[in-house]
N, C-alpha and C positions, 0 to 999 in steps of 0.2 A: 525535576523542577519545570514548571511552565509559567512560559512567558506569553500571559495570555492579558488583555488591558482588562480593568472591570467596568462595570457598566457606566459609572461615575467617570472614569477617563475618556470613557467614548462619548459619552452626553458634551464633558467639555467639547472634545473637538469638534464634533459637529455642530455645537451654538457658535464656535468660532466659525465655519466654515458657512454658516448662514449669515452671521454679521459681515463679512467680510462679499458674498458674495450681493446682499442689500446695499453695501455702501458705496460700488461702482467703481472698483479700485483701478480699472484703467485711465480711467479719465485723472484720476488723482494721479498714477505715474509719470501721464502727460504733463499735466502742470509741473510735478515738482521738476520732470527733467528739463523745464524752461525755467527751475527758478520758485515757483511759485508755491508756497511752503505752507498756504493758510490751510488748504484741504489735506494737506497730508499734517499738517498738528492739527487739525479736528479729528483726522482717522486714528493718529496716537493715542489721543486721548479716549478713544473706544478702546482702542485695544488694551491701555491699561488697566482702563474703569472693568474690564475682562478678567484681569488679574495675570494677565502674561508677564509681564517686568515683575511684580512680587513675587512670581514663582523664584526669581533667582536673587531675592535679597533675602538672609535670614529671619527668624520671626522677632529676634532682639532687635531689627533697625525697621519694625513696621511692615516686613514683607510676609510671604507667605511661603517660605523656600528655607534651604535649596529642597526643589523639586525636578530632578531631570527628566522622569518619565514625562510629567506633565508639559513642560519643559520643550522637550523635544517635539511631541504632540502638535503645539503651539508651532514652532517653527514649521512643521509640514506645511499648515497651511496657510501660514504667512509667505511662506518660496511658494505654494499651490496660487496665490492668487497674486503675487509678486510686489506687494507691501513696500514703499518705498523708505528709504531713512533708515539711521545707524540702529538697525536694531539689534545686529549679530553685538555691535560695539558697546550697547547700551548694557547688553546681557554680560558682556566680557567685562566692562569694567564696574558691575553689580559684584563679581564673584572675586574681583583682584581688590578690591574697596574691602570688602569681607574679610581676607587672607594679613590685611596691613599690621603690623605689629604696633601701629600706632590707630586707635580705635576713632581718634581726633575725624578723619576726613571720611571714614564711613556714617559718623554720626552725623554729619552735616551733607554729606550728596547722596546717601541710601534710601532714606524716605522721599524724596524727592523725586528720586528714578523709580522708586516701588508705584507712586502715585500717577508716575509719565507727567511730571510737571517740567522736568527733564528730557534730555535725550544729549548722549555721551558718546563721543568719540575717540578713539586712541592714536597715538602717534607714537613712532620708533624711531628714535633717534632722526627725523626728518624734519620738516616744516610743514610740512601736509599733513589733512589728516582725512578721510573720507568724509563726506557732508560736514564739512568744519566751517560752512556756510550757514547752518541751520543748528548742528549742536548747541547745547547752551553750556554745555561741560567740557573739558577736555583734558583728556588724561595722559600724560609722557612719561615712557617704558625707560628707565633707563637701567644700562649693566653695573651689574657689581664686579669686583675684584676677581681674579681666575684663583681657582680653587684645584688642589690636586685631591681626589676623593679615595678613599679607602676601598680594597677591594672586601665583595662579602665574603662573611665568616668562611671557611671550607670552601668556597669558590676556587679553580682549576684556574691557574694560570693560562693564558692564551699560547697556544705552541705553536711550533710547524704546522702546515697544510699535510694533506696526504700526499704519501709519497708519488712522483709522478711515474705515470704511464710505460711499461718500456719501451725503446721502437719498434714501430712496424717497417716489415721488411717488405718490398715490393719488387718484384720480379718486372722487369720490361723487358717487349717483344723489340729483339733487334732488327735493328733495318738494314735495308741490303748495302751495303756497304763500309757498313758501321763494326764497330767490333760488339760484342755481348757484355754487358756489363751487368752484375746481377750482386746480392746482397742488401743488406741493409745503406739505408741513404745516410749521410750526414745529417745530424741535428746542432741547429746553434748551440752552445752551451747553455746554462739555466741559472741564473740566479739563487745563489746562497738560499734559505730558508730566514725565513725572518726568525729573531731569536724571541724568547717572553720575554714580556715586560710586567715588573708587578704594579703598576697603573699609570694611566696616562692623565694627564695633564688637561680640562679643558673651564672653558669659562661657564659659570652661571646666571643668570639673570633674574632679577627681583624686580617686583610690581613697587615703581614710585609715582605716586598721582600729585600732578599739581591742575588744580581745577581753575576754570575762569568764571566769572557770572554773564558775560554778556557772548554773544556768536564768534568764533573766531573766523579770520579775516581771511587762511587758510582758503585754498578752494582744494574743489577734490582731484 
């Protein structure tokens, strides 16, 4: 198998990689990192009109995704020329909006981030949320119930380690006066081997969005 891009994947990235280097994106990091958010949602809105955020909304909610080769592509050279604003967050809550077993809040904030009229941010159990100065969405991760999970089919229970090493024996040169002392040294004792366990215990976590319509008040 080769993992080789086609010519079509390369063309994308290097229109990105010329839009991006025409539009002067330092002076745009400067501003936004004082704050000032007009040049960096002007450069969003290039970047969507691009098709990068529809790469990761499916084609049922307007996007043009999931595409992760293409995807990935994109982020090269949005880190290559250092793109400001939630974009990792936009793409992350395009794909958890997707997964939702209720279809409700992907059909109302999906087209909206596929077109970059949006830009979304997430938050974990916090009050913060990265650029939740400028986002206009905001998505809160919370946990579900701990779950003990089934081991697989035929899977080996977890046993002992290998057995350990036996001692080394080391010989010392006596000293004058001293008496000869030779053999094996003492070793601390060792701790029992852990026993199997047929599974453990831990928690899971599920994507729950609750979105805002105006900037949250959040800084980063």
């Amino acid at each position: 198998m080769r993992f080789l891009l086609d010519p079509e994947q390369r063309a994308f990235a290097h229109s990105l990689d010329s839009m991006l280097t025409a539009a002067g994106t330092p002076s745009v990091v400067r501003d936004w990192s004082r704050g000032e958010h007009a040049r960096g949602r002007a450069l969003w809105s290039r970047i969507a009109e691009a098709g990068v955020f529809a790469l990761a909304v499916p084609e049922g909610y307007e996007g043009l995704g999931p595409r992760p080769v293409e995807l990935a592509l994109a982020f090269v050279e949005l880190g290559r020329h250092a793109v400001p604003g939630p974009l990792v967050e936009t793409v992350t809550a395009a794909a958890l909006l997707a997964e939702l077993p209720d279809p409700g809040p992907a059909k109302r904030l999906l087209p909206a981030l596929a077109a970059g009229e949006a830009m979304a941010t997430l938050a974990w159990q916090a009050p913060y949320a990265l650029d939740g100065d400028a986002a206009t969405t905001r998505l809160a991760l919370t946990p579900t119930a701990c779950t003990s999970p089934r081991p697989w089919p035929g899977a080996p229970l977890p046993g002992p380690g290998p057995p350990p090493h036996p001692p080394r024996t080391r010989r010392r040169t006596p000293q004058p006066g001293s008496a000869d002392r030779t053999g094996p040294r003492p070793r601390p004792s060792q701790p029992p081997p852990l026993k199997p366990s047929a599974s453990a215990s831990h928690c899971s976590t599920e994507p729950s969005a609750t979105s805002s319509s105006a900037p949250s008040s959040a800084q980063p």
